[in-house]
N, C-alpha and C positions, 0 to 999 in steps of 0.2 A: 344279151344279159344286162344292157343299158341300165333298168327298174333295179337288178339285184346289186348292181358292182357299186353304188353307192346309197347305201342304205341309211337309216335316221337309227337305225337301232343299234350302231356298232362300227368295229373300224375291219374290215376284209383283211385279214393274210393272205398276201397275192402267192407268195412264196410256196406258204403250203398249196393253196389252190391251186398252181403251178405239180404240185406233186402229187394233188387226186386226181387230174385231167390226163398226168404223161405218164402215170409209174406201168409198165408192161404190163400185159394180160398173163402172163408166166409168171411174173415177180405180184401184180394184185389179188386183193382177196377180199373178204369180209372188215367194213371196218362198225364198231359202233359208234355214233352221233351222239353224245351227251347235251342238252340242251338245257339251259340256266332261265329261265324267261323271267322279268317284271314288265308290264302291264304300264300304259298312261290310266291316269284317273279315266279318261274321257278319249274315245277312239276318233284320232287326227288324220280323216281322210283331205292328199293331196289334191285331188281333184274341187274343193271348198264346197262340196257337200255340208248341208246342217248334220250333225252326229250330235246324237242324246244316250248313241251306248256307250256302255265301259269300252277299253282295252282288252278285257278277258274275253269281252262277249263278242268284239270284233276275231281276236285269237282263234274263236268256239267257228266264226264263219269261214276262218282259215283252214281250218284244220285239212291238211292236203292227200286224204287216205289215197283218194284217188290214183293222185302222182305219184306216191310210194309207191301200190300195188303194182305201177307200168313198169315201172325199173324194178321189182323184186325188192322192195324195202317193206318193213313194218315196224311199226313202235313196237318195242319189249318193254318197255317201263314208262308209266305219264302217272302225274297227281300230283295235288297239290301242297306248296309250304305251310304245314300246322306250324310250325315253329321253328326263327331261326335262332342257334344258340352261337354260334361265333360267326367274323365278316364283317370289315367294316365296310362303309359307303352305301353298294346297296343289298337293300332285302330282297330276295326270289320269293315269288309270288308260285313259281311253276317246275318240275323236273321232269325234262323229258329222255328218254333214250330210243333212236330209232335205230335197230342194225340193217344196213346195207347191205348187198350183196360183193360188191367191189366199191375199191373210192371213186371209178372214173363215174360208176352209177349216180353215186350224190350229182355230180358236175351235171349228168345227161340230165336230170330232173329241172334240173333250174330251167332246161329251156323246151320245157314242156308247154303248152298252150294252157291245158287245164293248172299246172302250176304259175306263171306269168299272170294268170286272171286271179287268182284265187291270193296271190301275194300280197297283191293293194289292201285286204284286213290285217296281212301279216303286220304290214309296213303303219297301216293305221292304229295296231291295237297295242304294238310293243315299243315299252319307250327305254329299255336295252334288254340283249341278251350275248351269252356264250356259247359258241358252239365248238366243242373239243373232239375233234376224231382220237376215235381209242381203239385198244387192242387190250384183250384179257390177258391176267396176269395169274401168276401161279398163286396160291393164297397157301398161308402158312396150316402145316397139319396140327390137328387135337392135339393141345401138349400132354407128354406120358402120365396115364396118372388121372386125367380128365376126361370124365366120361359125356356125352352129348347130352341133355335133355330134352324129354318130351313137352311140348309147349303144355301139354294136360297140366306137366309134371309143376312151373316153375310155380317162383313164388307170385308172379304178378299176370297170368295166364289172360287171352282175350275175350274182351269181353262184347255186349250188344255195345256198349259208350266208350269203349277203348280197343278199339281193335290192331290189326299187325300195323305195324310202321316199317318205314326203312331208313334209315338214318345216313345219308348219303355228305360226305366228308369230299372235296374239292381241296387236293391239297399242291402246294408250292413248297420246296424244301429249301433250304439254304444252298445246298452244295445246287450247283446248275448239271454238274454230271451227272445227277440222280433221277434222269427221267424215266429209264428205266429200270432205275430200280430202287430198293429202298435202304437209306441208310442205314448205319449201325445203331443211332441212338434212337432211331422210331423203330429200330429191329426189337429191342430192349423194353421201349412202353409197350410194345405189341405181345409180347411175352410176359408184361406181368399186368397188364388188362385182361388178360386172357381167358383168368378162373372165374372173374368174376360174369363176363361177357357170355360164356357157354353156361352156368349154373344158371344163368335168367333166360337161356334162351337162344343166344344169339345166331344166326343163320347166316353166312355170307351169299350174297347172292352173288358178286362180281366186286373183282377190285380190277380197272381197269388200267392203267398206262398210257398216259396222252401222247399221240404221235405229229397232232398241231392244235393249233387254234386256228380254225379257220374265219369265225367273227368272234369280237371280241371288244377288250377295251387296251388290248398292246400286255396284258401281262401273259408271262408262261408258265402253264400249270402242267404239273409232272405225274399227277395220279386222282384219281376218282374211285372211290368205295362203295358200295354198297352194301349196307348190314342191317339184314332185317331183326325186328323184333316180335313175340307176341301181342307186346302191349307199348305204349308210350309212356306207365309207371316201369315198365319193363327196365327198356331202357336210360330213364332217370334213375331209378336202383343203382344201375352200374356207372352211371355217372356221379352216383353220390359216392361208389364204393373208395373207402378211404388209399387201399393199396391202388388201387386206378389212378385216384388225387394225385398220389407222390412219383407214382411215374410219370403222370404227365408234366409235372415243375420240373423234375427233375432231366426228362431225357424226352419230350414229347415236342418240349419249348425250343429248347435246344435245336431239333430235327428241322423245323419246319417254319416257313419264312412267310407264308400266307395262307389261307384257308378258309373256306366256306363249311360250315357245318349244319345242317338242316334238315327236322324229323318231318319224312314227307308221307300222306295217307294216298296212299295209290289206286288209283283206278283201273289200274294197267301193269303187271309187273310177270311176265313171263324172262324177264331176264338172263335167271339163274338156266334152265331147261334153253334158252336160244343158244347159251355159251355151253350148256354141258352137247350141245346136236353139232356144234361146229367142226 
């Protein structure tokens, strides 16, 4: 694993890596891969090849179905950043989610031949990403009183120029014991975003629980969300809605110590049905 153990896109957790390669076959299972990607302008192969593509397109030569299919992996969720609304440093170009079948699976893939060849685009096209192993999390039920709607139903429904979104939220909290779970004061925003979130629509597809970072840039993120929308006015509605605004100053800020937030158009998103089959 010489090519992968020091990579240009990111820094390795040997730690956790240490703990997808040993955990029992008794004690492993399913994990999902969350994958963060941006892109070089211009795809930097080591070998000093002339290169005149993008990163994305070098990424597009990567793309490793293959290798998944050997070990029983598949992407559930890929597409791309329309827009990113909070995060500092860098912008994500890409959101992927691949579920595994076991963590030791991820490890046996790296030293596959067809993945090992197919990585030199990886390494060429991507100038950082994140890769979060996760585990699905319980998601909060319909508050009493709130009824679901029909995407026909809401006010900002999909259209041919504004179709579903998903709105995927990367978050780090203050308190460090909160990986898995969620504090009290994002318990609070969660609970009064909530009328406004289900009257436009909103659909959880998975809110995840980070169990490592396996590449990265050294920080530790404690949870990943996924909520999808009808639309991309959809979901600005509910980010304009004013009782939203004051929970989030008030108990959202508080909660949460870092965080990626980004309205992604999917190409790919069986998600929600991978995690309801589990």
């Amino acid at each position: 694993m010489s090519e992968q153990a020091l990579p240009r896109y990111g820094t390795i957790d040997a730690a956790y890596g240490t703990t997808l390669a040993t955990t029992a076959p008794e004690d492993d299972g399913a994990v999902y891969m969350v994958n963060l990607m941006k892109y070089r302008d211009v795809a930097d192969y080591t070998d000093n090849r002339d290169s005149t593509i993008s990163g994305r397109a070098a990424d597009d030569l990567y793309s490793p179905l293959d290798s998944l299919a050997a070990v029983g992996a598949r992407p559930v969720l890929f597409g791309d950043v329309d827009e990113q609304l909070l995060g500092d440093g860098t912008t994500w170009d890409r959101v992927g989610v691949v579920r595994y079948p076991t963590r030791r699976s991820f490890i046996d893939m790296q030293a596959l031949p067809t993945f090992r060849e197919s990585h030199k685009h990886k390494d060429a096209g991507m100038a950082s990403t994140i890769v979060m192993g996760s585990q699905p999390m319980a998601v909060p039920a319909t508050p009493a009183g709130v009824a679901a709607v029909e995407w026909t139903d809401v006010p900002h429904p999909s259209t041919d120029d504004d179709g579903p979104v998903v709105v995927v939220h990367v978050v780090r909290f203050h308190d460090e014991h909160g990986a898995r779970s969620t504090p009290s004061e994002m318990e609070l925003y969660q609970s009064a975003a909530a009328k406004a979130a289900i009257t436009h629509g909103v659909r959880i597809n998975a809110w995840l629980a980070v169990e490592g970072t396996i590449i990265g840039d050294g920080r530790a993120w404690h949870q990943v969300r996924f909520n999808e929308f009808p639309s991309k006015a959809a979901f600005m509605a509910v980010a304009a809605d004013p009782g939203r605004l004051a929970a989030q100053k008030e108990h959202r800020e508080a909660a949460i110590a870092d965080t990626y937030t980004m309205i992604v158009r999917c190409a790919v998103n069986s998600l929600a049905d991978s995690i309801a089959r589990t």
